[in-house]
VEXDREN-2710 file (C-alpha; in Angstrom, 1 decimal):
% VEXDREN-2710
k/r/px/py/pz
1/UNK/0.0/0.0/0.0
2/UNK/3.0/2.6/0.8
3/UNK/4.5/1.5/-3.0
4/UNK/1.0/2.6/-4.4
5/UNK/0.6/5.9/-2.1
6/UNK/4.3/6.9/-2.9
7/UNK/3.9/6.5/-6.8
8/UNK/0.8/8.2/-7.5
9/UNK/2.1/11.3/-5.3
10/UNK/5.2/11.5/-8.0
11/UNK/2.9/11.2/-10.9
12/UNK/2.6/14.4/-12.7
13/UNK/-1.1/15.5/-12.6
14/UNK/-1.3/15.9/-16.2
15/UNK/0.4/12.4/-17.2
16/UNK/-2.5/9.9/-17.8
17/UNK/-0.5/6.8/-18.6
18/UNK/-1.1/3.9/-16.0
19/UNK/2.0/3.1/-14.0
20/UNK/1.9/-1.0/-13.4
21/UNK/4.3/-2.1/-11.3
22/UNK/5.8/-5.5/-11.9
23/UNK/6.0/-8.5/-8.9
24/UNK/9.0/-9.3/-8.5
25/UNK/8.1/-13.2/-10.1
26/UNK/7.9/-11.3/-14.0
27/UNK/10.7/-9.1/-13.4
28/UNK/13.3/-12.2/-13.2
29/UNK/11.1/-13.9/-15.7
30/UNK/11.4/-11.6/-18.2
31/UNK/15.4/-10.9/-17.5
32/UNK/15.9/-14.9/-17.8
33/UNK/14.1/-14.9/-20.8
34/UNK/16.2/-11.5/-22.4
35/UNK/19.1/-14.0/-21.4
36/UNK/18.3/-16.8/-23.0
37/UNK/17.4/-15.1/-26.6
38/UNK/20.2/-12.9/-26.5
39/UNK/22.8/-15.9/-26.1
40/UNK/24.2/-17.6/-28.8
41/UNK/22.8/-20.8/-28.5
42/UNK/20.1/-19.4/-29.1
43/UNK/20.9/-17.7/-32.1
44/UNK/22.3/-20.6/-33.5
45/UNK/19.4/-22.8/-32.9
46/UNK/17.3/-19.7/-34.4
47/UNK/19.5/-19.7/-37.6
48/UNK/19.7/-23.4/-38.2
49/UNK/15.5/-23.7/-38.1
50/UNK/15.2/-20.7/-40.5
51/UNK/17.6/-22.2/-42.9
52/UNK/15.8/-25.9/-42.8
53/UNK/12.3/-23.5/-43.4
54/UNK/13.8/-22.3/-46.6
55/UNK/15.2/-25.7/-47.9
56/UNK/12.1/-27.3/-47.1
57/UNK/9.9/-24.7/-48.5
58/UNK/12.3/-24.7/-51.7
59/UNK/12.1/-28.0/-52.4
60/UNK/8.7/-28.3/-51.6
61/UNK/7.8/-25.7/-53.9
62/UNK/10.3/-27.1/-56.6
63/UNK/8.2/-30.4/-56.4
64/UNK/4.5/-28.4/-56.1
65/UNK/5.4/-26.8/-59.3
66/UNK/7.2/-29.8/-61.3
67/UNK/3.5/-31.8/-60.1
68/UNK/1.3/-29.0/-61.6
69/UNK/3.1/-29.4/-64.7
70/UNK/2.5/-32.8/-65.0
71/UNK/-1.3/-33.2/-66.8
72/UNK/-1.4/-36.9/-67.9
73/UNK/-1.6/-37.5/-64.1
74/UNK/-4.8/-38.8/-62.8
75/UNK/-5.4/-36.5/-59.6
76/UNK/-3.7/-33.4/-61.1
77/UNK/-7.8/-32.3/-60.8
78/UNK/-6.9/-32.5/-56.9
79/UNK/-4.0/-29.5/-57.4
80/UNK/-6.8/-27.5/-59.1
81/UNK/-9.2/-27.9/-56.6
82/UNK/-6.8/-27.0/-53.7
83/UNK/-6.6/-23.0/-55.0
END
């Protein structure tokens, strides 16, 4: 009750933004998680998933369009349909 009393006296009167304060539980929770993305582990981890996105999604598309080009095959009607 103090912490309240003391920081709405040092508001300014003509500042309207709401002051939260934080518990002490999210304050560390939020530092260990700026920690853990900031480390290079991290990073690396980060970097190695983006690069297997964009060899999966190259190949897949390689494959998507080599299939639509293919017309004598019986469920080519199926790759229309999908749109």
């Amino acid at each position: 009750m103090l912490i309240k009393s003391l920081s709405l006296k040092s508001a300014k009167p003509g500042n309207t933004a709401p002051h939260k304060a934080h518990s002490p539980f999210w304050v560390i929770v939020s530092k260990e998680m700026a920690d853990h993305i900031r480390s290079w582990r991290f990073i690396v981890l980060f970097l190695l998933i983006v690069l297997t996105f964009l060899a999966s999604m190259y190949v897949s598309l390689g494959n998507l369009k080599q299939a639509m080009g293919n017309t004598s095959d019986p469920d080519h009607i199926f790759y229309i349909l999908s749109y």
